[in-house]
ROSE-4610 file (N, C-alpha, C; in Angstrom, 1 decimal, always signed):
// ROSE-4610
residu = [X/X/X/X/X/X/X/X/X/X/X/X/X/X/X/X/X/X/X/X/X/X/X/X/X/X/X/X/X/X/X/X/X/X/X/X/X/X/X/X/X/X/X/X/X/X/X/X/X/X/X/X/X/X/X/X/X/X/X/X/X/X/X/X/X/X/X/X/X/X/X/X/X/X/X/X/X/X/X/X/X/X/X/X/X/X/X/X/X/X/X/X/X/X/X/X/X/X/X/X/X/X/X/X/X/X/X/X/X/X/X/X/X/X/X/X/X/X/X/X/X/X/X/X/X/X/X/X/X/X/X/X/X/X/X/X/X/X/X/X/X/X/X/X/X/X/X/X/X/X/X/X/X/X/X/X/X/X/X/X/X/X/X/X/X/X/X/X/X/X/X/X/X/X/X/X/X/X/X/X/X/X/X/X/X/X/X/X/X/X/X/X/X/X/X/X/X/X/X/X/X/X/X/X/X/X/X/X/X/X/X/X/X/X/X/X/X/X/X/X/X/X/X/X/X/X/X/X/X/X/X/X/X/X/X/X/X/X/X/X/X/X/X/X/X/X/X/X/X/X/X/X/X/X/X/X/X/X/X/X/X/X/X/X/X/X/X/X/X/X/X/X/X/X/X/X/X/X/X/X/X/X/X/X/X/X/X/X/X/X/X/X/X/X/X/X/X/X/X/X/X/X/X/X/X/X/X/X/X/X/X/X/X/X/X/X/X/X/X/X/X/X/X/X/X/X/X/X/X/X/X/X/X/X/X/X/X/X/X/X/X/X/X/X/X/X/X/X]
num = [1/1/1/2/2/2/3/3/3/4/4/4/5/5/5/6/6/6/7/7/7/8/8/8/9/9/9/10/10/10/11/11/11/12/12/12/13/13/13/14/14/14/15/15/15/16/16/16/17/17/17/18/18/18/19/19/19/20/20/20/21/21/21/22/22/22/23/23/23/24/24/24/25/25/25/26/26/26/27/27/27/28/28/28/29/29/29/30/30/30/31/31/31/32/32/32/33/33/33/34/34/34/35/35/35/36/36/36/37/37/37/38/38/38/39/39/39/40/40/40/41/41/41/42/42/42/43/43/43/44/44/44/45/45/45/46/46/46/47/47/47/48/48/48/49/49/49/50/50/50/51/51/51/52/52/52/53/53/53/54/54/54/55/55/55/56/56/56/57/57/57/58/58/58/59/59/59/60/60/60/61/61/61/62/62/62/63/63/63/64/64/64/65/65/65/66/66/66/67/67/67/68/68/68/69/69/69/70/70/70/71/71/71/72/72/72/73/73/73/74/74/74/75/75/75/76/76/76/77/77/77/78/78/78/79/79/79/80/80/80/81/81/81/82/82/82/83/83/83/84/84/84/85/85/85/86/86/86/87/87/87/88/88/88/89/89/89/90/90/90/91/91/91/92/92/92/93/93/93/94/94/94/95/95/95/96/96/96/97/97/97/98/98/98/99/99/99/100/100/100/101/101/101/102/102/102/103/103/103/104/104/104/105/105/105/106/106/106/107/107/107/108/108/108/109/109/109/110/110/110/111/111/111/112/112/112/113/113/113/114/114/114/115/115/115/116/116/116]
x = [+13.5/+12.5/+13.2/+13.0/+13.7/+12.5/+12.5/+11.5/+12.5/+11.9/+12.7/+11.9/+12.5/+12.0/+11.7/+10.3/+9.9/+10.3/+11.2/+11.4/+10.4/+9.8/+9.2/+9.3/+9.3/+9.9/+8.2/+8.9/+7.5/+7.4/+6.4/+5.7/+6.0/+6.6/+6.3/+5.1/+5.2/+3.9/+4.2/+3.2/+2.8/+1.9/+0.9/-0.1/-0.2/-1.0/-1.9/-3.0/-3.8/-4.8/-5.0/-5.8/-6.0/-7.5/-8.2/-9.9/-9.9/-11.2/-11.2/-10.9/-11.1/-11.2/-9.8/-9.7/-8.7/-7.6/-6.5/-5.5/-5.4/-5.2/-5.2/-3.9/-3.5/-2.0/-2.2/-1.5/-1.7/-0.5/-0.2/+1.4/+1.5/+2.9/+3.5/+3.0/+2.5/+1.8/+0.9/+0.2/-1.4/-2.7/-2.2/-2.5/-3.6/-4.2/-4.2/-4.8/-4.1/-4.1/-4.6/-5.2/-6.1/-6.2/-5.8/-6.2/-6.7/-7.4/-8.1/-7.0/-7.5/-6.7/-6.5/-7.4/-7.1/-6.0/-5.8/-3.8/-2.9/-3.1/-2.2/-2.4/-2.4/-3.7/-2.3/-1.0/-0.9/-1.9/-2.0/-3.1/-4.4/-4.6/-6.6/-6.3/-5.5/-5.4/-4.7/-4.7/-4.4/-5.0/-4.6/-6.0/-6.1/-7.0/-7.2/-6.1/-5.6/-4.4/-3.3/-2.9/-2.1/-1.6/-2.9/-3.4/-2.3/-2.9/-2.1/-0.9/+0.0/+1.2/+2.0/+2.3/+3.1/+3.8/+4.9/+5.8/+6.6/+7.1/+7.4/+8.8/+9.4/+10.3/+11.2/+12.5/+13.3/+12.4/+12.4/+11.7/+10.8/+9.6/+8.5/+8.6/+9.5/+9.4/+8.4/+8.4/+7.4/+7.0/+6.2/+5.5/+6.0/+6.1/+6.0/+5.6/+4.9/+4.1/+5.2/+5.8/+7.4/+6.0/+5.0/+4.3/+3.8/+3.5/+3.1/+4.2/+5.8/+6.7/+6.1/+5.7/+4.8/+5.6/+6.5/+6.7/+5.7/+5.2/+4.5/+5.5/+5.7/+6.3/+5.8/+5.3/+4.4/+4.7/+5.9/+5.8/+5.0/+5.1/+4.4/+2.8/+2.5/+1.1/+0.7/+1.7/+1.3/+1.2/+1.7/+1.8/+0.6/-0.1/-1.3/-0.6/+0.6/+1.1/+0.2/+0.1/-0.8/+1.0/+0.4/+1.7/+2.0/+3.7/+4.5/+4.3/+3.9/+4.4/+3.6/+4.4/+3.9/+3.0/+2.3/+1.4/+1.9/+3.3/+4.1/+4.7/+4.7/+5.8/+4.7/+3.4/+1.9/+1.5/+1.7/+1.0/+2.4/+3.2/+4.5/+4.1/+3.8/+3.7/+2.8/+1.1/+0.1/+0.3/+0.9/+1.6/+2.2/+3.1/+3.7/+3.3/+2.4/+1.1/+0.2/-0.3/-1.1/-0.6/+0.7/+1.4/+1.9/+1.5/+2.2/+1.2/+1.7/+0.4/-0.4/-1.4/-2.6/-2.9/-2.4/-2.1/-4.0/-4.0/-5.5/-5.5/-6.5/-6.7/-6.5/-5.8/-5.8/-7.3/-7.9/-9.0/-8.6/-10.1/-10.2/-10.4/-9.9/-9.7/-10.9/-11.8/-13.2/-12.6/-13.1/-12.7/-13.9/-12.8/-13.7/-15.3/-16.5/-17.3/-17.0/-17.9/-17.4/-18.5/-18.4/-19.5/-20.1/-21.4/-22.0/-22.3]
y = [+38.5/+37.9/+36.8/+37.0/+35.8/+35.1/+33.9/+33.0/+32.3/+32.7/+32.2/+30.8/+29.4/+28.3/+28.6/+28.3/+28.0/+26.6/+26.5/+25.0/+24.8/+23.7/+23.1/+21.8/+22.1/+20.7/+19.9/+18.4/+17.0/+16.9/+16.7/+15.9/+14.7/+13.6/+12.4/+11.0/+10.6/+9.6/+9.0/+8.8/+8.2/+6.7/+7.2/+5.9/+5.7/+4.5/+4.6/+3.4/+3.8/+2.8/+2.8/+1.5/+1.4/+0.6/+1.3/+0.6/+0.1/-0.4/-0.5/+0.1/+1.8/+2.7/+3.4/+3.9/+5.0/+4.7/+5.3/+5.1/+6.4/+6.2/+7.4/+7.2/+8.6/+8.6/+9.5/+9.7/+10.6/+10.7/+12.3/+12.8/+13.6/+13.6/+14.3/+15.3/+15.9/+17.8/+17.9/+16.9/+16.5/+16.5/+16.8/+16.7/+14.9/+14.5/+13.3/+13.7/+12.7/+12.9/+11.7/+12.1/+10.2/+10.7/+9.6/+9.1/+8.1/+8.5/+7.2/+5.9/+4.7/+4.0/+3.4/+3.8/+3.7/+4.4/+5.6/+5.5/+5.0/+3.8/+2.5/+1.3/+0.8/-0.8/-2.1/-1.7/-2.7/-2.7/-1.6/-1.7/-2.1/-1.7/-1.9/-3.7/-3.9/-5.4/-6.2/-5.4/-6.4/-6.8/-7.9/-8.3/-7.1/-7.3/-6.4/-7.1/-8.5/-8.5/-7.7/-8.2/-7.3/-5.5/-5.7/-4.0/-3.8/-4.3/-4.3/-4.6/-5.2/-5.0/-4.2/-2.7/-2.1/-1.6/-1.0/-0.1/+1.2/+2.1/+2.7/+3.2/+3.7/+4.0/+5.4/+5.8/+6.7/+7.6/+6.8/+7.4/+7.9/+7.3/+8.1/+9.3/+8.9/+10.1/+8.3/+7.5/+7.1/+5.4/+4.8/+3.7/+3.0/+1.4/+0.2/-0.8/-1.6/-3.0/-3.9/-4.6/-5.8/-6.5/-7.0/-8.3/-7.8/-6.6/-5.9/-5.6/-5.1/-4.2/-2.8/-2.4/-1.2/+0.1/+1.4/+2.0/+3.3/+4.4/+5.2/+6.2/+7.9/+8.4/+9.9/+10.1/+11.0/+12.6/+12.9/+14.0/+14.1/+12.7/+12.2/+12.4/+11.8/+12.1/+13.5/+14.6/+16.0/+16.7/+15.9/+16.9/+16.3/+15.1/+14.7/+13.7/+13.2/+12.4/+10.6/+10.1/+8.8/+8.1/+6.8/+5.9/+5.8/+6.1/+6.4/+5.3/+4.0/+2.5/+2.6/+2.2/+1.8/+0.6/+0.4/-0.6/-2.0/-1.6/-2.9/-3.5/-2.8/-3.1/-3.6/-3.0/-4.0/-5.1/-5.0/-6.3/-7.9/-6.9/-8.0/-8.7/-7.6/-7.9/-9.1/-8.2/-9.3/-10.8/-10.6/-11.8/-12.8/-12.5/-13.4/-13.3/-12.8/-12.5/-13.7/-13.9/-15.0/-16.5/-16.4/-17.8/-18.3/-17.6/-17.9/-19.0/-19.8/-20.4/-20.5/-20.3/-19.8/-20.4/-19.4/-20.0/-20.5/-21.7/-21.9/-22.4/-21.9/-22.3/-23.7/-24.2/-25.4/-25.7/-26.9/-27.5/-28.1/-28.1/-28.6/-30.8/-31.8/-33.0/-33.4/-34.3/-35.3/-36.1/-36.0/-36.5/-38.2/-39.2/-39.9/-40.1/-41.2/-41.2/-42.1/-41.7/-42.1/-42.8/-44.7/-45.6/-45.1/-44.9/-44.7/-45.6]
z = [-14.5/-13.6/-12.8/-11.2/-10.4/-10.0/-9.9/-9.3/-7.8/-6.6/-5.8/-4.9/-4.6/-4.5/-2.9/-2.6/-1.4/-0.7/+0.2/+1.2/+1.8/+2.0/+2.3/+3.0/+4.3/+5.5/+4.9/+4.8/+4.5/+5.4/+6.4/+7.4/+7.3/+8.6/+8.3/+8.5/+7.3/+8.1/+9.3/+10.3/+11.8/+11.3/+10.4/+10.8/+9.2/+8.5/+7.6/+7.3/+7.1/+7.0/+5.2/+4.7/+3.8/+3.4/+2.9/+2.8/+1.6/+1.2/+0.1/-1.6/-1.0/-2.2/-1.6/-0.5/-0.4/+0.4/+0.3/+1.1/+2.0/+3.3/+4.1/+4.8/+5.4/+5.7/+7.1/+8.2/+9.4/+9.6/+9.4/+9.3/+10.6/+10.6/+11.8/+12.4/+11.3/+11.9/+12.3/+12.4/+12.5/+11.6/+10.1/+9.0/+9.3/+8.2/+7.6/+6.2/+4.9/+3.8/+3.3/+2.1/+1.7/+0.4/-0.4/-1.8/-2.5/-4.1/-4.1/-3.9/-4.0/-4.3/-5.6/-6.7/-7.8/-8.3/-7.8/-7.9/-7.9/-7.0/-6.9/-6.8/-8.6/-8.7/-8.1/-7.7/-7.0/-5.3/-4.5/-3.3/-4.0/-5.3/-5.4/-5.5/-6.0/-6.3/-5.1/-3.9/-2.9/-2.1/-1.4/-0.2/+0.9/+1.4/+3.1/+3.7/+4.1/+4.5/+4.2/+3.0/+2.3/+2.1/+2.2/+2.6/+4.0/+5.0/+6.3/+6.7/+6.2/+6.3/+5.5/+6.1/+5.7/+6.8/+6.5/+7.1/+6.6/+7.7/+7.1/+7.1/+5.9/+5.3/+5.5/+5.7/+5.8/+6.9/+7.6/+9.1/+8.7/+7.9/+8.0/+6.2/+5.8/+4.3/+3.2/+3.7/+2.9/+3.2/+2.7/+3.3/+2.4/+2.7/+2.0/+1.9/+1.3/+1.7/+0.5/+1.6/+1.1/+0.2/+0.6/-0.1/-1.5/-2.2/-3.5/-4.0/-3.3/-4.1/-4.0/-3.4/-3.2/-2.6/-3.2/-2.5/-2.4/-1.6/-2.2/-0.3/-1.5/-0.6/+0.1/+1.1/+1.6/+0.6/+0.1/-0.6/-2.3/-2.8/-3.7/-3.3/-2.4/-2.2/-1.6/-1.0/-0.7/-1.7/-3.0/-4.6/-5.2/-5.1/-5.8/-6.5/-6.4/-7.4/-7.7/-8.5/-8.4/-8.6/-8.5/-9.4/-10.7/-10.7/-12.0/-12.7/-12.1/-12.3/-14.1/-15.3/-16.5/-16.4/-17.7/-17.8/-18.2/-18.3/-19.1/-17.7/-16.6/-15.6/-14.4/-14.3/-13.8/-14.5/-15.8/-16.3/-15.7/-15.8/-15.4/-13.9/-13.1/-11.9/-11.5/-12.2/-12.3/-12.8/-13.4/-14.0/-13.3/-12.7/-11.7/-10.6/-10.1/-9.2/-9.5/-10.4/-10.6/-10.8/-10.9/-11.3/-10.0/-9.0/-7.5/-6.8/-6.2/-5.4/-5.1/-4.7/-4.1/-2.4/-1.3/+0.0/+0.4/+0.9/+1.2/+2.5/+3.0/+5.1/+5.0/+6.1/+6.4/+6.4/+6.3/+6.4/+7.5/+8.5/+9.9/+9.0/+9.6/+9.5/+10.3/+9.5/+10.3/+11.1/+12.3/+13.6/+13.0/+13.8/+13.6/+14.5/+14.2/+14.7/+16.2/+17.1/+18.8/+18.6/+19.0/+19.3/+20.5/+20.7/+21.9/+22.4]
């Protein structure tokens, strides 16, 4: 019995957006592909900023957001793949995730009062 392997050219990602639950991806062929985002609790656990800064990788064979450590790579997501990432190597992350500063809006300064 021969089993012979089908090639398979990946589409590259163009765009991707990211909502609260899903991550969506708009590939080269004109495809778009979306997953939950509970596949990847470093995006469920990031801000909507955070959400938004990514880029993409090896021309498009996969996306990254530098601010999570986040890679996820369009053939991974054409196979259904979720994140490999262990529970020992998230809890690490959260971890020093939480020990990090907490950036806060400048606060606008009371102007003083004007004698009328």
């Amino acid at each position: 019995m021969s089993i012979s392997a089908i090639e398979m050219e990946v589409p590259f990602a163009e765009d991707v957006t990211v909502s609260d639950d899903t991550l969506r991806v708009d590939l080269s062929d004109g495809r778009s592909i979306s997953a939950p985002l509970a596949w990847y609790p470093r995006l469920l656990r990031a801000t909507p900023a955070e959400r938004k800064r990514w880029r993409l990788i090896g021309r498009g064979l996969g996306i990254h957001w530098t601010d999570l450590d986040e890679d996820i790579s369009v053939e991974g997501l054409l196979a259904g793949k979720p994140s490999g990432e262990s529970r020992a190597s998230f809890g690490k992350w959260l971890a020093k995730r939480s020990s990090r500063p907490a950036s806060r809006p400048a606060r606008a300064r009371a102007r003083p009062a004007r004698a009328v």
